[in-house]
Phi, psi and omega in degrees: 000138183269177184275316240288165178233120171029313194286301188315284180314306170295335173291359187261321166013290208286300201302303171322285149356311210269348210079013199267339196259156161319169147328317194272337180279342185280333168340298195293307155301337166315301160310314189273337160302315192281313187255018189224104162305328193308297173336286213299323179278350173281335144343288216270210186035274194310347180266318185294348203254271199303320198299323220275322183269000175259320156313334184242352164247002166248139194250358174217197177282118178296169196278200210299298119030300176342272192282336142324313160285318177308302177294345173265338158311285193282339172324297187321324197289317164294346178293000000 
């Protein structure tokens, strides 16, 4: 299990999702993932939510820009 803490790791979520964090942060999450089930489904959900909306409003790859809005969207939403 990594230190991050529950707050920490969802906020991070989205960036994982995207591919977005170093090694060392996906490490951490990776980690904190591996020991919290609560984490993990929430996890598990939110990947299954981007798979379900990228299958269904794209007919190619979304551009760079795509998941860079999402994650700063739903971050505002966590402060």
């Amino acid at each position: 299990m990594s230190n991050l803490s529950c707050h920490q790791t969802r906020r991070k979520v989205y960036e994982y999702l995207g591919d977005e964090l170093d090694v060392k942060a996906k490490q951490e999450v990776d980690g904190h993932l591996a020991g919290c089930q609560f984490c993990k489904a929430e996890y598990d959900l939110e990947r299954t939510i981007s798979k379900l909306v990228i299958n269904s409003s794209f007919s190619s790859e979304p551009n760079s820009n795509f998941f860079n809005k999402i994650s700063n969207s739903l971050r505002s939403e966590l402060d």
